[in-house]
C-alpha positions as CSV (number, residue, x, y, z in Angstrom):
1,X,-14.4,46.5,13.1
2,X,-14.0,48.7,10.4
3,X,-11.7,51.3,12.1
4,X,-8.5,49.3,11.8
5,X,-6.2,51.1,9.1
6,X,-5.9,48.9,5.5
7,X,-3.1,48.8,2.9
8,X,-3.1,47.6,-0.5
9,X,0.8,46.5,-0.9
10,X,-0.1,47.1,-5.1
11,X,0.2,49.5,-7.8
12,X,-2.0,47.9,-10.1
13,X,-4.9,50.6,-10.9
14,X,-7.4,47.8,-11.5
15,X,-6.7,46.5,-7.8
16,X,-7.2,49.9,-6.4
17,X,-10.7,50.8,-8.4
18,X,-11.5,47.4,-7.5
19,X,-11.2,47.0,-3.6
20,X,-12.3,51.1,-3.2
21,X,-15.9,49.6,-4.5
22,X,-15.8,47.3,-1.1
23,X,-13.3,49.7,1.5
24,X,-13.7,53.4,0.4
25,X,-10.5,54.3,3.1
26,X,-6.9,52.7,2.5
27,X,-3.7,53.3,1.2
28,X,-1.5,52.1,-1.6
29,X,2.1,51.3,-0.5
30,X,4.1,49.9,-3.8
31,X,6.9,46.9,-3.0
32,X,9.7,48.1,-5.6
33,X,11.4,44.8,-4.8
34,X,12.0,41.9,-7.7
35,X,9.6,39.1,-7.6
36,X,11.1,35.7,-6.8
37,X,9.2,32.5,-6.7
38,X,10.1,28.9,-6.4
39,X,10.4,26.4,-9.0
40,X,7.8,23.4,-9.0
41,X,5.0,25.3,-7.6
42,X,1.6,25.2,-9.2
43,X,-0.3,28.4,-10.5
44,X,-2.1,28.6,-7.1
45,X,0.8,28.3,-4.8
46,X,2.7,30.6,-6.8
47,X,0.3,33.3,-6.1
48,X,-0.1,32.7,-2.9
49,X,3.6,32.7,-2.3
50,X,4.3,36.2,-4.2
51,X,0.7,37.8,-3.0
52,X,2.3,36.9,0.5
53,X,5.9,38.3,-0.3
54,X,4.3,41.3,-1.5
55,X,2.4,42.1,1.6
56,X,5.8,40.8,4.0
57,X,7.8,43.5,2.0
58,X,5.2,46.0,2.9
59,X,4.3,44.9,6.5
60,X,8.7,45.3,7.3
61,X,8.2,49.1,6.4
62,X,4.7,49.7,8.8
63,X,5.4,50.8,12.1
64,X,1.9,51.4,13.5
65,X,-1.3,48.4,13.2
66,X,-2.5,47.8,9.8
67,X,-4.4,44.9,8.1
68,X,-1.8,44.6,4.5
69,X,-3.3,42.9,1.8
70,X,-1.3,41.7,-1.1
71,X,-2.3,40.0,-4.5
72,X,-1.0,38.8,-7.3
73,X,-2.5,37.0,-10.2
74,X,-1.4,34.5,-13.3
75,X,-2.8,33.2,-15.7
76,X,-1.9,29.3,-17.0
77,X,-2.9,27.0,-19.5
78,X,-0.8,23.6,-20.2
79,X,0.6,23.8,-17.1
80,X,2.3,27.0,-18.5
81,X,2.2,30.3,-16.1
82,X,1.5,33.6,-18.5
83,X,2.5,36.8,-16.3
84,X,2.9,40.3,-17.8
85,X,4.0,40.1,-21.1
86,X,7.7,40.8,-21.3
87,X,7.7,42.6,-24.9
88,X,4.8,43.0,-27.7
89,X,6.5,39.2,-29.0
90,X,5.8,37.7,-25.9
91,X,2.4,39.4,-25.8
92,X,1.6,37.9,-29.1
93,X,2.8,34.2,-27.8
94,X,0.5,34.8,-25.2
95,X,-2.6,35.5,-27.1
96,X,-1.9,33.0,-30.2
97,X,-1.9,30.0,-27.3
98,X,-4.6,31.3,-25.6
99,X,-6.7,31.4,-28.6
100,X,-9.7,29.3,-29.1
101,X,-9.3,27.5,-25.8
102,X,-10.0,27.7,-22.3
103,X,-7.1,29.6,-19.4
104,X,-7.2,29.4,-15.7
105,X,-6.9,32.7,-13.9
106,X,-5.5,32.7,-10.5
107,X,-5.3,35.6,-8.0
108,X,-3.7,34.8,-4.3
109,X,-4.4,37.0,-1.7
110,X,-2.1,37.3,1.4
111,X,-3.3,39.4,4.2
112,X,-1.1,40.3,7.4
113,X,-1.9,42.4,10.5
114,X,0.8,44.2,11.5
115,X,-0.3,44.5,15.4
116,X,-1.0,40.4,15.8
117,X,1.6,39.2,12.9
118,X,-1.4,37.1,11.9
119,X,-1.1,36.3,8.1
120,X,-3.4,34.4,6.0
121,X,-3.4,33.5,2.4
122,X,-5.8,32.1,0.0
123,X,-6.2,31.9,-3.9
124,X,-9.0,32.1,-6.3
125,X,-9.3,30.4,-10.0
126,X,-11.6,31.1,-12.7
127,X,-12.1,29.5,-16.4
128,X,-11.7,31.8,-18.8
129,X,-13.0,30.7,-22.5
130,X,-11.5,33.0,-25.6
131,X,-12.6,33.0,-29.3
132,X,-10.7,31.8,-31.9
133,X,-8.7,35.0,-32.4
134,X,-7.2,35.8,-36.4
135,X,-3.3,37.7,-36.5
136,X,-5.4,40.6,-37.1
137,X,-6.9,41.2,-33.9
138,X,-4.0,39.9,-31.9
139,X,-1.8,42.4,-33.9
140,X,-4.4,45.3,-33.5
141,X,-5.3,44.2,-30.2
142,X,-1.3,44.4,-28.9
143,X,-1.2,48.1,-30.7
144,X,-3.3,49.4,-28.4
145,X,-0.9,49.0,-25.6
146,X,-3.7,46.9,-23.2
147,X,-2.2,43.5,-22.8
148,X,1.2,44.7,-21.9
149,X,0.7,45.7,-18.4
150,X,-1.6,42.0,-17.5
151,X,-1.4,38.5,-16.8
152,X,-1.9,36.6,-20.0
153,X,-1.3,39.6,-21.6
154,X,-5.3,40.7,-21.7
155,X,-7.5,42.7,-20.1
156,X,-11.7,41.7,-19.2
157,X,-12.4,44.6,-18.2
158,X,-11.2,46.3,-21.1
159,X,-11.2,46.1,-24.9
160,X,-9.8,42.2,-24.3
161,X,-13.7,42.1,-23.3
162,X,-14.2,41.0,-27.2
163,X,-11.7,38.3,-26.8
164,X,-13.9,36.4,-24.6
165,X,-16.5,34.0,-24.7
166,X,-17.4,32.5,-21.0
167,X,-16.1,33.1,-17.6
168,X,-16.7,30.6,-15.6
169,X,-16.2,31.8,-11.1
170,X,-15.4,35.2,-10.1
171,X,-15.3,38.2,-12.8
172,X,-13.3,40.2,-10.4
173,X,-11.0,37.6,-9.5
174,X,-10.0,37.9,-13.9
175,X,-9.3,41.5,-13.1
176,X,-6.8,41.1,-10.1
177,X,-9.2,41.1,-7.0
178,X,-11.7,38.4,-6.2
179,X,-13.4,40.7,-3.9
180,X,-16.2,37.9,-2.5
181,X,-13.1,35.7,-1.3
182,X,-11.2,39.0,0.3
183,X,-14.5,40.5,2.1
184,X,-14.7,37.3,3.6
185,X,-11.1,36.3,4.3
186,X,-10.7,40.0,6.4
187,X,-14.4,39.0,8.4
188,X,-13.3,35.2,9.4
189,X,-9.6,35.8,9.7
190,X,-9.2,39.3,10.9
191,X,-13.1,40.3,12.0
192,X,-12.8,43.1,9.8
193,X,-16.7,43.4,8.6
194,X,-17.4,45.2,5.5
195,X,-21.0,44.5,5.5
């Protein structure tokens, strides 16, 4: 049942290339709101608790049926959370732990229909392996402007490509969209068949 009207409650470019490959017809509606979370959670449930909010905040402003997906994505290592990099500092933090070692990405996915109120959420976590990185290609790597807009401040898809060794689960889910885990959370949940 393809017909059904879907919204991507983001206004992360990678998210929208990403989920166009699997639902050529949606529409992007941005929450402006600030993202608050609750202390204690793990990496999982906290994306699964702001992918949620996001798509709440979006569902509130839809008056006709519409299937709202919302996402968000952190990466963690050492029980630390790494979101968006808050300055090139932070950025540099970011990459010097992350350096030489292993990082878990994880992307929750909240989905809503408007018509039903049915939610469901789910997350999705990958392994990411870097390479020992020198201040050099952190520092050059920064100047480029890249990691400042991404979890962990870094970018697969992108020139932070170089920076890393394995992967380890879903590729997409490391850019913002696992889109396996989506495809088949809208058939199950919401009989919303892509193929």
């Amino acid at each position: 049942m393809m017909d059904r009207k879907i919204i991507l409650a983001s206004q992360s470019p990678r998210r929208k290339e990403l989920i166009s490959k699997i639902i050529p017809d949606f529409e992007i509606m941005v929450d402006a709101s600030e993202e608050k979370t609750k202390g204690g959670l793990t990496p999982e449930e906290t994306v699964r608790f702001l992918a949620r909010q996001k798509a709440e905040n979006i569902a509130k402003k839809v008056s006709d049926s519409a299937l709202i997906i919302g996402a968000d994505t952190v990466v963690s290592i050492d029980d630390m959370i790494f979101g968006k990099p808050t300055d090139e500092e932070d950025a540099k933090r970011m990459l010097r732990t992350l350096s030489g070692r292993q990082n878990t990405v994880c992307t929750g996915i909240a989905i809503i229909d408007t018509s039903s109120g049915k939610i469901a959420c789910d997350s999705v976590t990958t392994n990411v392996v870097f390479k020992e990185l020198t201040d050099d290609e952190i520092l050059n790597y920064i100047s480029t402007g890249e990691p400042m807009d991404k979890a962990g401040a870094y970018g697969i898809q992108d020139l932070g490509s170089i920076l890393v060794e394995e992967i380890h689960g879903d590729c997409f889910n490391v850019i913002g969209l696992p889109l396996c885990r989506l495809a088949q959370m809208l058939k199950t949940e919401f009989d919303y068949k892509i193929l």
